[in-house]
C-alpha positions as CSV (number, residue, x, y, z in Angstrom):
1,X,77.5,84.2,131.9
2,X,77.1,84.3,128.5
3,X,78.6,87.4,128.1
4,X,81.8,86.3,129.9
5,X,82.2,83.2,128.0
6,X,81.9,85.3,124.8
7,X,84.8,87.6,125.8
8,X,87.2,84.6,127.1
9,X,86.1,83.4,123.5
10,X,86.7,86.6,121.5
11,X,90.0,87.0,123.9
12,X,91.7,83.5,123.0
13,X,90.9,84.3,118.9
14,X,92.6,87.4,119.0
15,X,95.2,85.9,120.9
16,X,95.9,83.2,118.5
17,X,95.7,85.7,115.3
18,X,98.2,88.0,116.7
19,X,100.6,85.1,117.7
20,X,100.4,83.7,113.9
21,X,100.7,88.0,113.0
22,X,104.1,87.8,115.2
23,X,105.3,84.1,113.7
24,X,104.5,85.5,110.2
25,X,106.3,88.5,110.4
26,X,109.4,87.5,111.5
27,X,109.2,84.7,109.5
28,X,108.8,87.1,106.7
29,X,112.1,89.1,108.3
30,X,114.0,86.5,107.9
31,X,113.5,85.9,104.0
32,X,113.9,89.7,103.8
33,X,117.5,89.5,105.1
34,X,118.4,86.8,103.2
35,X,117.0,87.7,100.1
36,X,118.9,91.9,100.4
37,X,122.2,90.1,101.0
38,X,122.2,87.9,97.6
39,X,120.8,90.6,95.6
40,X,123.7,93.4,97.0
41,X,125.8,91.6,94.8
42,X,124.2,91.7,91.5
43,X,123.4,94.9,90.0
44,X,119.5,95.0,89.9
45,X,119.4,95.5,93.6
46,X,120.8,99.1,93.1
47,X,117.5,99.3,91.5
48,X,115.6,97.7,94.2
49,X,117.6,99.8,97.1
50,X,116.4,102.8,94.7
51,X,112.5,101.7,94.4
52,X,112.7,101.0,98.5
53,X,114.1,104.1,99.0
54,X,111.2,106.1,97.1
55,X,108.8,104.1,99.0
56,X,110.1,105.5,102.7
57,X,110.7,109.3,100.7
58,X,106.4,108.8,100.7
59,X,105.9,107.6,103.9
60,X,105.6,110.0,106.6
61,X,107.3,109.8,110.2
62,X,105.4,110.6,113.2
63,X,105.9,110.5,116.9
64,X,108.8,109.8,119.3
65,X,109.5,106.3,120.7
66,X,110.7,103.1,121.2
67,X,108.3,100.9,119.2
68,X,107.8,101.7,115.6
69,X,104.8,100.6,113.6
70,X,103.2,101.3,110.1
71,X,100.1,102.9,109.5
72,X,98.0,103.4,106.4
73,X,94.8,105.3,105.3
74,X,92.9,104.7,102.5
75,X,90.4,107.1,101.9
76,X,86.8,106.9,100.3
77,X,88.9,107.5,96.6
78,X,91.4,104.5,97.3
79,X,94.2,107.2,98.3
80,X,96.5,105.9,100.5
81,X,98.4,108.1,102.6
82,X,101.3,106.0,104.8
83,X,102.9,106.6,107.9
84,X,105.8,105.9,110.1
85,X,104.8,105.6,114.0
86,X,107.0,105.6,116.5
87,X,105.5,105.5,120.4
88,X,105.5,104.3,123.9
89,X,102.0,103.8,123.6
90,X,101.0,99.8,124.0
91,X,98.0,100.4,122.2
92,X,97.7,101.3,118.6
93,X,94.5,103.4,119.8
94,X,96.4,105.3,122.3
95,X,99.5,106.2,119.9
96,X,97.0,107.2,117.0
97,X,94.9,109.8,118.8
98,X,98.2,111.2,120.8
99,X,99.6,112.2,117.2
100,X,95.5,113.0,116.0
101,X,95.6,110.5,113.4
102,X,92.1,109.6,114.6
103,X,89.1,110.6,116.6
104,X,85.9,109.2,117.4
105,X,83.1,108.8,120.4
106,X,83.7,106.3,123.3
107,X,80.9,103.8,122.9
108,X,79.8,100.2,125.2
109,X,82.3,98.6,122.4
110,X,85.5,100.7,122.6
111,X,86.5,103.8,120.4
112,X,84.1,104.1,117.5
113,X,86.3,106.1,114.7
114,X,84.9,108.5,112.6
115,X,87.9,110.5,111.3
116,X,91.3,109.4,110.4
117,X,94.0,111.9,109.2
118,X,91.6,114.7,109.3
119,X,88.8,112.6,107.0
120,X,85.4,112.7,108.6
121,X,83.1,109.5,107.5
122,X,79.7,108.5,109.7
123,X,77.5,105.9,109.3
124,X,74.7,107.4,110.2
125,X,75.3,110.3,107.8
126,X,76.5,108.8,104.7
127,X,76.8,104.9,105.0
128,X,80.2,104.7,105.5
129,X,82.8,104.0,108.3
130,X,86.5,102.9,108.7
131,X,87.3,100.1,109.2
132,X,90.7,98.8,110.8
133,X,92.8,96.1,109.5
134,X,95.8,94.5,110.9
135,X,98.2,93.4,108.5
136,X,95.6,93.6,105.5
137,X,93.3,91.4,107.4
138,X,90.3,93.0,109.2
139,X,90.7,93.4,112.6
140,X,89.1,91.1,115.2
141,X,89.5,93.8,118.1
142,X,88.7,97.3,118.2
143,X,91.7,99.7,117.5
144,X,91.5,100.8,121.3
145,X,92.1,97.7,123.0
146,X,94.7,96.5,119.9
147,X,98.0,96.1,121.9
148,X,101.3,97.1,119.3
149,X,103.2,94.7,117.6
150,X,106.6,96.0,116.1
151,X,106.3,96.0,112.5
152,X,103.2,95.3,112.0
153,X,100.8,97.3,109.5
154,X,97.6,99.2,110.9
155,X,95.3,100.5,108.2
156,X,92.0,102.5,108.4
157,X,89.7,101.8,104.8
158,X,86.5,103.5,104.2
159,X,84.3,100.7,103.7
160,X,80.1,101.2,103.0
């Protein structure tokens, strides 16, 4: 009983943060827009257009698909490495380990990762794990049962 009352729990929290995720981000969207189309008229935004363009030249594109999300790594050194995803995967899990971004053991709680983008970290080895955020924000759900949200930003970290 307990146990089922803890998952409807854990459930309706990771609902609501991935409803405010959605609200934020198109929120967000929206002062994006508004913001390109007053600066295309001044002459700093050819240097913003420029800087924006050097940031996609480093991200990397993986993946064929209808939805499109970003994913980061930041390794044990603080290195990030971005990418691109595009899939017709509804989890962020599922569309990871079909490209081989990850790789881990299926455990009683999900998918426990132990190497993102070819970096191996264990726990039980050396202290450390990854840990997944969602939008900069640690992740209340495992990155298995994490459905995709369009735009939104999936990040393993190295934590200890």
């Amino acid at each position: 009983m307990k146990k089922t009352l803890f998952s409807k729990s854990l459930s309706f929290i990771a609902c609501i943060v991935l409803t405010a995720a959605m609200a934020l981000s198109t929120t967000g969207c929206n002062d994006i827009k508004k913001g390109q189309e007053a600066n295309t008229q001044d002459t700093s935004s050819a240097v913003a257009v420029s800087q924006t363009d050097a940031q996609t030249a480093d991200t990397n594109v993986l993946g064929e698909g209808q939805t499109v999300f970003s994913f980061k790594v930041i390794d044990a050194d603080g290195k990030e490495t971005a990418y691109e995803i595009h899939t017709d995967q509804k989890t962020v899990g599922a569309a990871l380990l079909d490209l081989g971004l990850i790789a881990g053991n299926e455990g009683a709680y999900g998918l426990y990762v132990k190497t993102v983008n070819g970096i191996t970290v264990d726990y039980d080895t050396d202290g450390k794990y990854w840990a997944f955020y969602i939008n900069g924000e640690y992740a209340a759900t495992g990155v298995d049962s994490t459905d995709i949200t369009a735009g939104t930003e999936y990040s393993f970290k190295v934590e200890k």
